[in-house]
C-alpha positions in Angstrom: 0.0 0.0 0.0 1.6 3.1 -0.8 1.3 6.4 1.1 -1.2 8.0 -1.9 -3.0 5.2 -0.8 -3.2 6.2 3.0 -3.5 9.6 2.0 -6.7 9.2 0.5 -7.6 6.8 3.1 -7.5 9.4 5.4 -9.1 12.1 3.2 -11.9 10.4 3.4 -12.1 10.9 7.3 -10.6 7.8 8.8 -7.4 8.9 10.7 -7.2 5.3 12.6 -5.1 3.6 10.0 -1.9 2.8 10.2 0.9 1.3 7.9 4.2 2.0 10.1 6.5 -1.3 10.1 6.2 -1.9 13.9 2.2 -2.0 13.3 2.3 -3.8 10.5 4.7 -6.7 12.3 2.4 -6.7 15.6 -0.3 -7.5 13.5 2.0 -10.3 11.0 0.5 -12.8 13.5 -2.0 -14.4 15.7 -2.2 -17.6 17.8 -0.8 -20.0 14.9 2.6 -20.3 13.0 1.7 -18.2 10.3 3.3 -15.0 9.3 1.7 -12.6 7.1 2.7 -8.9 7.0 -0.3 -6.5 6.5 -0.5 -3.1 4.1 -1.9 -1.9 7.0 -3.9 -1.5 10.2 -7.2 0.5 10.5 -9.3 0.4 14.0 -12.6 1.2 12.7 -15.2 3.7 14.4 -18.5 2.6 13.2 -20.4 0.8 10.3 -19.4 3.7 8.3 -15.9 3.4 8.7 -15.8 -0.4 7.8 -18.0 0.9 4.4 -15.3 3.6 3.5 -12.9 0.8 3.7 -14.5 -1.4 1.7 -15.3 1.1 -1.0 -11.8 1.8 -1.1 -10.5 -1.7 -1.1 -13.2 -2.8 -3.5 -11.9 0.1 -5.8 -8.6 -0.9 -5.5 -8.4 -4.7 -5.5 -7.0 -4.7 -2.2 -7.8 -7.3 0.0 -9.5 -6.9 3.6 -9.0 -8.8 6.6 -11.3 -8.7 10.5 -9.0 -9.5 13.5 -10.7 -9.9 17.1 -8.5 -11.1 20.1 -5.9 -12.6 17.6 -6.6 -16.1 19.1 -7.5 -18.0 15.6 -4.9 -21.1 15.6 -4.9 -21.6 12.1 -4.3 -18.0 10.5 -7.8 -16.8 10.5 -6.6 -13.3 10.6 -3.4 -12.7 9.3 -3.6 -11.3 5.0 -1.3 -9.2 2.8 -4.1 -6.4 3.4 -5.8 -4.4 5.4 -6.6 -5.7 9.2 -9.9 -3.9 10.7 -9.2 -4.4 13.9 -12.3 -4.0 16.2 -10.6 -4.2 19.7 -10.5 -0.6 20.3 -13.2 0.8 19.1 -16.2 -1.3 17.8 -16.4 -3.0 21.2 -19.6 -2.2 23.1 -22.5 -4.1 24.2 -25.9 -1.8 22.5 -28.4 -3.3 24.0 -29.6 -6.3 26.5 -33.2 -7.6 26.2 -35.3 -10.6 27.9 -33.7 -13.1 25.7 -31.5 -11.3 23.7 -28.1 -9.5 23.1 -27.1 -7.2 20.8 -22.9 -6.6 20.6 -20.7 -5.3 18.3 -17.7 -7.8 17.1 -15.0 -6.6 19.6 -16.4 -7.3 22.6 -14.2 -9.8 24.5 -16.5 -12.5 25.6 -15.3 -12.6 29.1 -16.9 -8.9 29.7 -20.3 -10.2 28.3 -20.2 -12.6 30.3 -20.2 -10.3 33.7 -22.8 -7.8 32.4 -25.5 -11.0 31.5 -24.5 -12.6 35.0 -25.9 -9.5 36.7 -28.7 -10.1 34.8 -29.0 -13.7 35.5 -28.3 -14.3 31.8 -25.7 -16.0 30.2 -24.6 -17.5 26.6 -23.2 -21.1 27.1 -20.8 -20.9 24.3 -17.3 -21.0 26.3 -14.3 -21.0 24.1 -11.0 -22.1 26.4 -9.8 -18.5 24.8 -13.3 -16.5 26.6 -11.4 -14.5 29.1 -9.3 -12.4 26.3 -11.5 -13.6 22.5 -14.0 -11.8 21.4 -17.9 -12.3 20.1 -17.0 -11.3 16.1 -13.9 -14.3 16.4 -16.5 -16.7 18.0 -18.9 -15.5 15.0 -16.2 -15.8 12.3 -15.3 -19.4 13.6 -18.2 -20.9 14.9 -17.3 -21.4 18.7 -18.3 -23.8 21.0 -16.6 -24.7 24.0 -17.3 -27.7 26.9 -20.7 -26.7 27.2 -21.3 -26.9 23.3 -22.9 -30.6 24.3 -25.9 -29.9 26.0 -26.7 -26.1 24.5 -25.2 -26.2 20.8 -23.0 -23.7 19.1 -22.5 -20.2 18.9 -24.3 -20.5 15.2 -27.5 -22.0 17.6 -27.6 -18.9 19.3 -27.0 -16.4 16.4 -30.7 -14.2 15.7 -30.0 -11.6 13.4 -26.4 -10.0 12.0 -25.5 -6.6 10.2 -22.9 -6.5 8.2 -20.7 -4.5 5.4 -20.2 -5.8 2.1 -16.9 -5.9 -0.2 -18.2 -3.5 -2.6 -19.5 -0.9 0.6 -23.2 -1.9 0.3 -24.6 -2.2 4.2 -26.5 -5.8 4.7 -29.0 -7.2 7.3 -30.2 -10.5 7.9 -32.5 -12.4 10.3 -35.3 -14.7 10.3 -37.7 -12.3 9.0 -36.0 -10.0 6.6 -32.6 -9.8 4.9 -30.7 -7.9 2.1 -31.0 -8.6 -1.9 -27.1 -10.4 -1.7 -29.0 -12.8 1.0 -31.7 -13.0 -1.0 -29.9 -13.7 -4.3 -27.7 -16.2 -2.1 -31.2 -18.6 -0.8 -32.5 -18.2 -4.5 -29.4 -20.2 -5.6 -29.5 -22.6 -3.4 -33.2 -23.3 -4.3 -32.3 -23.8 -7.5 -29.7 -26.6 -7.2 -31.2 -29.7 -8.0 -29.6 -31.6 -4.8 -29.8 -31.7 -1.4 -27.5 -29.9 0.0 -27.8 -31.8 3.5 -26.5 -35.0 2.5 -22.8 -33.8 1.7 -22.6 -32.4 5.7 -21.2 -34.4 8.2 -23.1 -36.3 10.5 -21.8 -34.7 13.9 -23.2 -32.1 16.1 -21.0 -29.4 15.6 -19.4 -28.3 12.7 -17.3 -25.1 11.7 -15.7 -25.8 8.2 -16.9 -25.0 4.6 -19.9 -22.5 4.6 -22.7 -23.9 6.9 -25.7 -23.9 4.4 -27.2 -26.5 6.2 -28.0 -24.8 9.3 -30.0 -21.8 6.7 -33.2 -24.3 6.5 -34.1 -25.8 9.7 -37.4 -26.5 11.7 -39.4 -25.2 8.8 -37.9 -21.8 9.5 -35.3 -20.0 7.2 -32.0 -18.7 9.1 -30.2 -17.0 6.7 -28.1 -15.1 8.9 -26.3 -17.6 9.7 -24.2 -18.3 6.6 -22.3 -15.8 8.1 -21.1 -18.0 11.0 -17.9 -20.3 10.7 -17.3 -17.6 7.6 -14.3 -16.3 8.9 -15.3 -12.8 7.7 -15.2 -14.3 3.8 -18.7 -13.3 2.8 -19.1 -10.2 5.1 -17.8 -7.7 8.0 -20.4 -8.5 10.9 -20.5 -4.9 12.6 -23.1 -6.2 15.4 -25.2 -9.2 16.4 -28.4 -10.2 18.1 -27.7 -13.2 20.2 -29.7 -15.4 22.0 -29.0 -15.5 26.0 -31.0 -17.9 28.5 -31.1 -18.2 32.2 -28.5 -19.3 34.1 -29.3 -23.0 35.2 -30.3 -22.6 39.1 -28.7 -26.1 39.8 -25.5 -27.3 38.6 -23.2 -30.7 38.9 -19.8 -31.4 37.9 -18.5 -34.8 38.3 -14.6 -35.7 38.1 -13.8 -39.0 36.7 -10.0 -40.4 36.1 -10.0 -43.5 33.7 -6.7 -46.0 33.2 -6.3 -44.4 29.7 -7.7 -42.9 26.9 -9.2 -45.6 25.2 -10.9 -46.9 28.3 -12.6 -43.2 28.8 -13.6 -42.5 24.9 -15.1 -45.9 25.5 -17.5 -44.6 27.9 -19.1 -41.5 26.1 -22.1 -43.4 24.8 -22.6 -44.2 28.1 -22.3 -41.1 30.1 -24.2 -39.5 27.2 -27.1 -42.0 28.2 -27.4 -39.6 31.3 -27.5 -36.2 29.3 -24.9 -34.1 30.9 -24.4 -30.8 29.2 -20.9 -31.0 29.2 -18.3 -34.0 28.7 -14.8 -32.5 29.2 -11.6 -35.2 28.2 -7.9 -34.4 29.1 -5.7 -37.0 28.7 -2.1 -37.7 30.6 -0.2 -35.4 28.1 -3.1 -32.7 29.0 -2.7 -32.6 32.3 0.5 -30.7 33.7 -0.7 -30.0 37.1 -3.2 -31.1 39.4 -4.4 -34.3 38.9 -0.8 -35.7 38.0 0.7 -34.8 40.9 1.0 -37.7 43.2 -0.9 -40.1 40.4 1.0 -43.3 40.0 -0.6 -44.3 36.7 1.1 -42.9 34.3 -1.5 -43.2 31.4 -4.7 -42.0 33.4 -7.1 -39.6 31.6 -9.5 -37.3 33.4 -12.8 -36.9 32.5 -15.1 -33.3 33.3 -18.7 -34.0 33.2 -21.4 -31.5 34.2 -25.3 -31.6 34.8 -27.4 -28.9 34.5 -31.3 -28.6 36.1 -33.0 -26.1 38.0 -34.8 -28.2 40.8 -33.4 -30.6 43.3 -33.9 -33.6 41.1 -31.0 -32.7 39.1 -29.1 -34.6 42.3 -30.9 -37.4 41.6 -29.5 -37.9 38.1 -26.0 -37.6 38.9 -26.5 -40.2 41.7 -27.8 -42.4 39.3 -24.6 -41.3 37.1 -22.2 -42.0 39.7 -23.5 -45.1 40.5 -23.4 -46.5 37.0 -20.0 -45.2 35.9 -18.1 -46.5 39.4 -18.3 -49.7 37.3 -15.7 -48.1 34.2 -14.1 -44.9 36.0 -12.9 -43.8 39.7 -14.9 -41.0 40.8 -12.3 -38.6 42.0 -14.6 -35.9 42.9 -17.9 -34.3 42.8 -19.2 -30.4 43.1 -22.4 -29.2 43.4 -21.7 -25.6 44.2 -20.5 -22.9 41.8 -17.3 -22.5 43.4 -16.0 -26.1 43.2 -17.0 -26.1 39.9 -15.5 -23.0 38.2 -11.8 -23.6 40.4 -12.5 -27.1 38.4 -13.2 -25.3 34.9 -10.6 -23.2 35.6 -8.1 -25.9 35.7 -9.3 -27.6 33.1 -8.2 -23.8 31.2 -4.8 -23.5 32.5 -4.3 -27.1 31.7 -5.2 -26.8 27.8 -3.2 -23.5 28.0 0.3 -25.6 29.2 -0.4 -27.9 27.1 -0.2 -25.9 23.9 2.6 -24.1 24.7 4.4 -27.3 25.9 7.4 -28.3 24.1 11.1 -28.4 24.7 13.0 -26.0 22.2 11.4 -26.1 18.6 9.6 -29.3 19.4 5.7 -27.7 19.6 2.5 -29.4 19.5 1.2 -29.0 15.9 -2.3 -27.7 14.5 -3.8 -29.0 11.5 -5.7 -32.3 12.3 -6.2 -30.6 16.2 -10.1 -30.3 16.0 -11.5 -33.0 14.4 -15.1 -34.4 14.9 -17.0 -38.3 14.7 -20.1 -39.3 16.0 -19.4 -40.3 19.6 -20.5 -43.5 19.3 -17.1 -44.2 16.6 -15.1 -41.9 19.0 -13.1 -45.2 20.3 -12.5 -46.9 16.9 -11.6 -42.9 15.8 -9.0 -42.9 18.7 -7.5 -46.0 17.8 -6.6 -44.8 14.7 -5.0 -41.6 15.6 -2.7 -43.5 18.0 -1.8 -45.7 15.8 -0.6 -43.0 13.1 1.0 -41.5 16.2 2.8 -44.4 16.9 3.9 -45.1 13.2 5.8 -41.7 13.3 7.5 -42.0 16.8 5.5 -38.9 17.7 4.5 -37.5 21.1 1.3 -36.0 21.5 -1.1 -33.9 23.4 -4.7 -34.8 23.5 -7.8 -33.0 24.9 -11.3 -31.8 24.1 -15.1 -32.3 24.0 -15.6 -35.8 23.8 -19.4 -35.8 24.4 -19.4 -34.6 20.4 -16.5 -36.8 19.1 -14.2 -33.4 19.1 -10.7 -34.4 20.0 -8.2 -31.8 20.2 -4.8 -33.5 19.0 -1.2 -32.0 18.6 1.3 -34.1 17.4 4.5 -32.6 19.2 6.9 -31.9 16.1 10.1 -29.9 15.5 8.3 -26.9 13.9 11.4 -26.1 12.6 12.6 -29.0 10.7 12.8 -29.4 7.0 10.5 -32.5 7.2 7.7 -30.7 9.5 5.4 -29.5 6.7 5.7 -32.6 5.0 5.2 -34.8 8.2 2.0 -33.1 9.5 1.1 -33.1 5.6 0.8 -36.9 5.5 -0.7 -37.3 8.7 -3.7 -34.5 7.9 -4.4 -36.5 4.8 -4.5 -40.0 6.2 -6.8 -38.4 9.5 -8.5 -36.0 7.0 -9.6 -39.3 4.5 -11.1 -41.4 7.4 -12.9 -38.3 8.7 -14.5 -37.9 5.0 -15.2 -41.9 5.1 -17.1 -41.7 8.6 -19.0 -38.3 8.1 -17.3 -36.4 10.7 -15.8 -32.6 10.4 -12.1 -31.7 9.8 -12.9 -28.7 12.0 -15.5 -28.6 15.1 -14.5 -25.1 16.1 -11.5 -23.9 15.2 -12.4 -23.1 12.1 -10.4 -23.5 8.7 -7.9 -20.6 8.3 -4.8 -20.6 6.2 -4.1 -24.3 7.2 -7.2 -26.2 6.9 -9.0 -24.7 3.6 -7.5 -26.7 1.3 -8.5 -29.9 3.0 -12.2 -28.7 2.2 -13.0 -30.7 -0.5 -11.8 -33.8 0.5 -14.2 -33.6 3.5 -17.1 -32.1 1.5 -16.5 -33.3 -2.2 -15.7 -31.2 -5.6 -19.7 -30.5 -5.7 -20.7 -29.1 -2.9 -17.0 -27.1 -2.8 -17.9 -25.6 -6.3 -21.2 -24.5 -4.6 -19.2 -23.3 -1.7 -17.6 -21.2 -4.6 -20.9 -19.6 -5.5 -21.8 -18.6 -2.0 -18.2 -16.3 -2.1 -19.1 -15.2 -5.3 -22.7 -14.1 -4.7 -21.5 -12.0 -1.5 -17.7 -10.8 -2.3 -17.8 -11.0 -6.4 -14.0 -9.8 -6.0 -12.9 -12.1 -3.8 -11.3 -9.2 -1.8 -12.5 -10.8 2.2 -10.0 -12.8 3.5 -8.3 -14.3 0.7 -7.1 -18.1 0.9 -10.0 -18.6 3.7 -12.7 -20.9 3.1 -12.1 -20.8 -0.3 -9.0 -21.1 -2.1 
């Protein structure tokens, strides 16, 4: 970008942008490996700010990029562009109804949270990143978190979305009325003669390709939420309406340590007999604190599992839990008060936060196949094959995640550095990836698909519905200007 170019940024009243090297190299990169330098940096305003960009990018064939917290692990945020950055200004809650929320993107989830608790309110979506990640990154990606098992998705939640077009046109979309790109985009789909449906995986959470699946459901159209698990590719979501509920009145979490990892994915179709809301794995390589000290088993897994009722026969159930799983797991502890169980949770957090920065020297846990999803009740024979690729390559590993949905969160632990690195986690993403596409399961649960992950997309979806997929960008960014190499390559 040269400085005519910011000049004329700037004449056009936006003073917030920024192309100085040291800005430019913060914002090179995010939570992954990837490094991509930015044109520049703007910190938009308003709706209107994010327009004048977009006129001016659309003008110019220059590409433009969102960036919340930064916490994408796959390069969700990083382009050759410009980064609107919504941090600093676009971060306010506008307004908090019965059973609703409205929030522009940069609000860091963590602050929502404490303004619905006063409230009694609460949105159970709970990345591990909600303390610092913000609502527009959990819209981009399709967030879930442990609690993702008994309430759904962040895309389950999502009522209505504004938004700004490549080409500078403002957009709207909710269950009763939407913009002509949204209504161009549900007249092609209309028209394809084939179900759509069948080429999406059969798991309960999903955040790769474009979720056109979730726009017709219950007899009701949703097309605001082809703009989830997006990653900002179709358009800039400057607020949201999202659905909040009550905070549960009674609450259970039950601790459960198994002799390994096989023996506790074993047991998910069971404890999912007894509908917990959230099933919570960490396995040995997980676990750097707590639970390992003074455990003489070296292979143990831990399993969080939480109930959720609001009368006293929510107690009930989890005796009846307890009782049933003493037969395949040690119950190593059980809270029913809110303390016990968010000094639990929080654990659980600092234990997935060690575990992805654990390494010694260049030797890191590696992305790529780190959020995969089967239907639980294939989660063992799934696990069996990832340890025995695992094993083929001489490779540690660390392993964690929501295994009440069949999402396991694995990292190979691989010398980032070495020559052989891209071509080692290469082969193992395409053996992991071809099973996944076999089974009807996801390549991405959560996380999302970034820089690492999109071109895995048709192998998981198939050459048709990834031509649609190609339609859908075309219909809403006919330059292909929004976060180039995302979603669609």
């Amino acid at each position: 970008m040269t400085d005519q170019h910011i000049s004329e940024l700037r004449k056009t009243g936006l003073s917030e942008i920024f192309d100085d090297d040291w800005t430019r190299t913060i914002y090179s990169v995010d939570a992954s490996h990837c490094t991509i330098k930015p044109l520049a940096v703007n910190f938009p305003s308003d709706e209107y700010d994010v327009q004048k960009i977009c006129n001016y990018a659309y003008a110019h064939g220059i590409s433009v990029t969102c960036r919340g917290a930064g916490t994408g692990l796959l390069g969700q945020s990083l382009s050759d562009g410009i980064i609107l950055d919504f941090t600093k200004k676009m971060n306010r809650i506008l307004e908090i109804g019965n059973d609703y929320v409205i929030v522009q993107p940069g609000v860091v989830k963590a602050i929502l949270d404490k303004e619905l608790a006063k409230r009694g309110k609460f949105i159970p979506t709970d990345p591990a990143s909600s303390n610092y990640c913000t609502v527009g990154g959990m819209l981009s990606n399709n967030s879930s978190g442990p609690h993702g098992l008994g309430y759904g998705s962040i895309i389950n939640h999502v009522q209505g979305v504004k938004l700004v077009y490549s080409n500078g046109m403002i957009g709207f979309a909710d269950q009763k009325k939407y913009d002509e790109k949204v209504s161009k985009m549900l007249k092609f789909i209309v028209s394809i003669d084939t179900d759509v449906k069948k080429y999406y995986p059969n798991v309960s959470k999903n955040s790769s390709g474009y979720r056109l699946d979730a726009i017709f459901e219950n007899n009701h159209i949703n097309p605001q939420k082809i703009f989830v698990a997006s990653e900002g590719s179709l358009g800039i979501i400057t607020s949201s309406r999202i659905s909040i509920l009550d905070i549960p009145e009674k609450k259970s979490l039950v601790i459960l340590k198994f002799e390994n990892i096989l023996n506790a994915v074993l047991a998910v179709p069971t404890i999912l007999e007894h509908k917990p809301v959230a099933m919570e794995l960490l396995d040995r390589g997980a676990i750097l604190g707590g639970w390992k000290d003074g455990d003489s088993n070296g292979n143990s897994s831990i399993m969080l599992v939480e109930f959720h009722g609001n009368d006293n026969s929510l107690y009930d159930q989890v005796d009846k839990f307890e009782e049933k799983l003493q037969e395949k797991a040690k119950i190593l502890e059980s809270g029913h008060d809110q303390n016990s169980i968010d000094r639990a949770w929080n654990e659980r957090k600092n234990s997935l936060n060690n575990a992805i920065k654990k390494g010694i020297g260049s030797r890191k846990p590696a992305g790529i196949i780190e959020d995969t999803v089967v239907h639980p009740d294939i989660l063992y024979d799934y696990t069996i094959l990832l340890l025995k690729i695992l094993d083929t390559y001489k490779l540690d590993y660390v392993v964690y995640g929501h295994a009440g949905n069949g999402n396991l969160h694995l990292r190979p632990i691989v010398d980032i550095n070495s020559d052989y690195s891209k071509s080692l986690m290469s082969s193992i993403a395409y053996k992991v990836f071809s099973y996944i596409g076999k089974v009807h399961g996801s390549i991405s649960g959560e996380h999302g698909d970034g820089l690492l992950r999109t071109k895995y997309i048709p192998m998981m979806y198939g050459s048709t519905m990834y031509d649609i997929f190609k339609q859908i960008k075309l219909i809403f960014d006919d330059k292909k200007i929004f976060n180039p190499g995302k979603k669609i390559i």
